[in-house]
N, C-alpha and C positions, 0 to 999 in steps of 0.2 A: 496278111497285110495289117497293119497298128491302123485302128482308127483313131483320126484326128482327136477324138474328145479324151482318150487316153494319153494323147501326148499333150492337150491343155494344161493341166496340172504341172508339167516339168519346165514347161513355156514358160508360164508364170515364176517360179520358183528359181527360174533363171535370169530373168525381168528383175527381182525384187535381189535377188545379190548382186548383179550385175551394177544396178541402181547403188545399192548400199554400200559396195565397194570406191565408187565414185565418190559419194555422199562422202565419206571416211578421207578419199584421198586428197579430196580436193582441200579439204579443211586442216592434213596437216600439214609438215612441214616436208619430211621427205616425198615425198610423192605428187607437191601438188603440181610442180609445174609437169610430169610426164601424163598425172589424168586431165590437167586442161588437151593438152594437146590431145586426146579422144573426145572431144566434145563432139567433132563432127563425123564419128563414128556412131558415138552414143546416141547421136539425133536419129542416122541413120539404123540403130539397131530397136529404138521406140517406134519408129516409122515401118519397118517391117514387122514386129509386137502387135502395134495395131491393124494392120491388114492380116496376119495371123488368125486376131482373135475378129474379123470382120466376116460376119456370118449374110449371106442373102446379095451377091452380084445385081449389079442393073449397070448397062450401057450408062446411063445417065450421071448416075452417081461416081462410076467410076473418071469419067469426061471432067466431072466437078473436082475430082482429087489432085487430077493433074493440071487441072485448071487452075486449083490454088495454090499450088506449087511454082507453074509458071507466072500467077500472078502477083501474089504474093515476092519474088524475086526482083520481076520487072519495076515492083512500085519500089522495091527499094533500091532498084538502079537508080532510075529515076529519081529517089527522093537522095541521094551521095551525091549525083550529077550537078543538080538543081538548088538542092534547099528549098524546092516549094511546098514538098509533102511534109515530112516531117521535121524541117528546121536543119543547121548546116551539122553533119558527121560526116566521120569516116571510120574504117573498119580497122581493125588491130588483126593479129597474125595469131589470131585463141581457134578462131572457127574457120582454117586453115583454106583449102582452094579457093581462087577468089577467081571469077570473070567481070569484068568493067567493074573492078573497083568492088564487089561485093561475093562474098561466102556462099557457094552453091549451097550450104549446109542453113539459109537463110530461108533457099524455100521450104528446105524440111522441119522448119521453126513454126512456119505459117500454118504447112499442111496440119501439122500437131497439134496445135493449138485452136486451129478452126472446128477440127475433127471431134476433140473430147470437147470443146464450150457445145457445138451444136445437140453433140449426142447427151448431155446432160440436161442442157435446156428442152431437149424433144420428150423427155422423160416425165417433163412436167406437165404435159398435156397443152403447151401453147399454140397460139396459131403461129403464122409466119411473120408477123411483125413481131410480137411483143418476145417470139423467139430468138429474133436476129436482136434487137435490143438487149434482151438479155444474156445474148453471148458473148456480144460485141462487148457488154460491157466488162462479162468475168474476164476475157480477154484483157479491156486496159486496165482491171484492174491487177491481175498478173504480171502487166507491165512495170506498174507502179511498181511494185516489188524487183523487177528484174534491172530495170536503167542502171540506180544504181553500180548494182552488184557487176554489169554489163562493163562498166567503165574500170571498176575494181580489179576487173579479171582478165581487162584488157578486147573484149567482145567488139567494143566499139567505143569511140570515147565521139561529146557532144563539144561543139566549140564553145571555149573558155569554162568549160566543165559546167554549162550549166544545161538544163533538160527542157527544154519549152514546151509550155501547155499543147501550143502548135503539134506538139508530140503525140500526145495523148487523145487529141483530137481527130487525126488522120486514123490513129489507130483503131478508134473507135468507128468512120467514116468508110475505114475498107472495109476492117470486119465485120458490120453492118453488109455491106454490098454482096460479100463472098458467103454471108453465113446467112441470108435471107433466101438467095439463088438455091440454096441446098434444103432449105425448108419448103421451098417451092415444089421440089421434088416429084415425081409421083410415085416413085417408089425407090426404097430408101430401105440399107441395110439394117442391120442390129451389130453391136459389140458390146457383151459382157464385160468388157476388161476394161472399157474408155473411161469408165469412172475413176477406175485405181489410178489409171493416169495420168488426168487430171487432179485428184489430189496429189499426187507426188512431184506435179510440177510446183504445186502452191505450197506445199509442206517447203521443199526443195529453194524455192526461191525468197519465199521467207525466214528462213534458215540464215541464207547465204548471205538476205540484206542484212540480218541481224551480224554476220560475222564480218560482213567486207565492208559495212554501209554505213553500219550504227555510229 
């Protein structure tokens, strides 16, 4: 039987073209609109990447992943329904199955995103505040970069295209709430790979504002 640490290496290697082929497609011109339409493949094949490379199981943590998935979703049923959360949108037809109005590929947006901010901020030796702050925050700053490009590519567009602070402030407000709960933790896995992750969503969305945004 192959042990897992021997198939690491290929995991990765398959992560980092997979990504770069995307990166390439979405920027030209033949191909871009067949790689939008994988986006919410692609969510889903980083989301399995990171449980791959998530080493050390706990009941609890695992409860919290699914937790941010489901919640993560509901607030942005909730914020399409209402306009209380994050200011009035709606979704475009990029990040493909939709239930009440929203992209199941929305929670896999949240879980991704909660996942490498916490596991980099935990890195630094914080406690649980100043951890969830600083996740919360890489988080809207991430954001900042993706609105944008969001509307660009058709992800979601904001009414009368403009983006409200309102925005940036929920963002920060959930992410806060969801990425504190997990630092609370009492036991809490490891992933070697959440780094590369997270830079390549920041590489990636920086990129993208500079190409669709600028």
């Amino acid at each position: 039987m192959i042990a897992i640490n021997h198939i690491d290496p290929w995991v990765k290697r398959v992560f980092f073209v997979v990504q770069a082929v995307g990166f390439v497609g979405i920027l030209s011109t033949g191909w871009h609109g067949l790689t939008l339409s994988l986006t919410p493949v692609n969510l889903l094949f980083v989301s399995v990447v990171l449980l791959w490379f998530h080493r050390g199981w706990h009941l609890g943590e695992a409860v919290w992943m699914l937790a941010t998935f489901a919640l993560g979703y509901l607030v942005e049923v909730l914020g399409v329904h209402t306009g209380w959360v994050f200011g009035q949108y709606d979704y475009g037809q990029t990040l493909g199955p939709q239930i009440a109005k929203v992209p199941l590929a929305m929670g896999l947006n949240w879980f991704i995103m909660c996942y490498v901010s916490t596991r980099f901020a935990a890195h630094l030796g914080l406690n649980a505040w100043k951890g969830a702050v600083l996740s919360a925050a890489m988080m809207v700053a991430i954001d900042i970069l993706m609105e944008p490009v969001a509307m660009a590519l058709d992800f979601w567009h904001w009414e009368n295209g403009q983006i409200p602070y309102q925005n940036y402030l929920a963002w920060f407000v959930v992410s806060f709430g969801i990425n504190y709960w997990w630092f609370g933790l009492s036991n809490k896995g490891l992933n070697n790979f959440s780094h590369w992750v997270l830079g390549y969503l920041a590489l990636f969305f920086a990129v993208m504002h500079m190409a669709f945004a600028a």
